[in-house]
C-alpha positions in Angstrom: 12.9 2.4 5.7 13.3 -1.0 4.0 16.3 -0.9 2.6 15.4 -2.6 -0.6 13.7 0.5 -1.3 16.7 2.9 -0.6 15.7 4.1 -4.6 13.4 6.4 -2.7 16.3 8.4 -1.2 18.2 9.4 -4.4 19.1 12.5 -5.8 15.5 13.6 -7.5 13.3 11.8 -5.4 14.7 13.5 -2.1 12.5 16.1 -2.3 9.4 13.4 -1.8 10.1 13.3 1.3 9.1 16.8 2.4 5.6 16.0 1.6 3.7 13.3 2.8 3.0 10.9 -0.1 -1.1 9.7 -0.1 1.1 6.0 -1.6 3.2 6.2 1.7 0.1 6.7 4.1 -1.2 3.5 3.8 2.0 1.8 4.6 2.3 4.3 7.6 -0.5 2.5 9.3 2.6 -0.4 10.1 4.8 -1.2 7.0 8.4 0.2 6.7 8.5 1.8 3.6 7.5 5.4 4.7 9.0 8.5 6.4 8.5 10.6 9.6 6.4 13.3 7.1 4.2 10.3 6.4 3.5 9.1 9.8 2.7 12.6 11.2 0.1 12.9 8.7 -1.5 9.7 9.8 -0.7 11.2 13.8 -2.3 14.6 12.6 -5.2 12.9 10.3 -5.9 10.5 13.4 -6.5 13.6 15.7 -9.0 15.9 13.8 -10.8 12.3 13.0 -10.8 10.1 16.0 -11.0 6.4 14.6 -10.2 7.4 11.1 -6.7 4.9 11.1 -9.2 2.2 12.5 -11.3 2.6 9.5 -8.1 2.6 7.2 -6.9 -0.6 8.8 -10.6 -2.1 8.8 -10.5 -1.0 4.9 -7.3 -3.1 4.5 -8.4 -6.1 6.0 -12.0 -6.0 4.1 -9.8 -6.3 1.0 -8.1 -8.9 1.7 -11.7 -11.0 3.3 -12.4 -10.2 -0.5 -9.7 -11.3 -2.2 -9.7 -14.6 -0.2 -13.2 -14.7 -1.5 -12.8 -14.1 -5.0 -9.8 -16.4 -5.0 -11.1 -19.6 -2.8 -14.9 -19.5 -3.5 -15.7 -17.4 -7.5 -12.4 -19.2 -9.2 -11.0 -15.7 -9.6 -7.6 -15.9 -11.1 -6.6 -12.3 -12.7 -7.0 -8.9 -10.8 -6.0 -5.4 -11.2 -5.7 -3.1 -8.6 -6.4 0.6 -9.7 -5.1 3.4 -7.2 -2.7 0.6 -5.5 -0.1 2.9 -4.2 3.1 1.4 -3.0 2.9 -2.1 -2.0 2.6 -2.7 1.7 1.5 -5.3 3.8 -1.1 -8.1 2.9 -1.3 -7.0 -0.6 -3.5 -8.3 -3.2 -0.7 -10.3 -5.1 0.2 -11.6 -1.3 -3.4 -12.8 -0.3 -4.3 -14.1 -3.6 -1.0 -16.4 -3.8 -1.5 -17.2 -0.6 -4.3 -19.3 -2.0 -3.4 -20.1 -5.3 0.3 -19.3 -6.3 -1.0 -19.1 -9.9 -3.0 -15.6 -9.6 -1.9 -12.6 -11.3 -2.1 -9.2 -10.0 -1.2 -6.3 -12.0 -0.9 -3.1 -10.2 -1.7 0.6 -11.7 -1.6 3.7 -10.0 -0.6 7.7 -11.3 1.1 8.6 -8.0 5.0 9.7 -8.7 6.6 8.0 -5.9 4.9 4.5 -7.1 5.8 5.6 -10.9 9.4 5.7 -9.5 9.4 2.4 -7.8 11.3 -0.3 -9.1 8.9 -2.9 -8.2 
């Protein structure tokens, strides 16, 4: 766990880590901000769909081919990313900036362990 995120661990939120969290699966995949309840479910999705984590990671990477698209080549300059869960690795804000330091991503998602995050 990253400790800049340690807010996960206190008092109310402990009990978020019984469950795997869907915001937390993604970050499982690699990223550090997610717990051993989190990376069995990606173990146990992973064996009753053979390749599914493949097709996670080949999801992650098609965003960010389309960021870098909408950033370098349609002048794209403002996004929102619906459903974002936590933020892990190559995120939108990280792949646009990347490109044009001046891009502004704004983030939503209803999940409670993103509603708790500082960030």
């Amino acid at each position: 766990m990253n400790p800049a995120n340690a807010w996960l661990l206190r008092n109310e939120e402990t009990a978020l880590v019984a469950e795997p969290s869907p915001s937390l699966l993604v970050d499982a995949l690699g990223g550090t901000d997610n717990y051993p309840v989190d990376r069995q479910a990606v173990d146990a999705g992973e064996d009753r769909a053979p390749g599914g984590m493949a097709e996670l990671r080949s999801n992650r990477r098609f965003l960010e081919r389309v960021v870098r698209y909408l950033v370098g080549e349609c002048g794209i300059r403002q996004f929102i990313d619906n459903g974002s869960g936590l933020p892990t690795q190559q995120n939108v804000h990280q792949v646009a900036q990347s490109l044009d330091p001046a891009v502004r991503v704004v983030y939503i998602d209803n999940d409670p362990v993103v509603a708790r995050s500082p960030r």
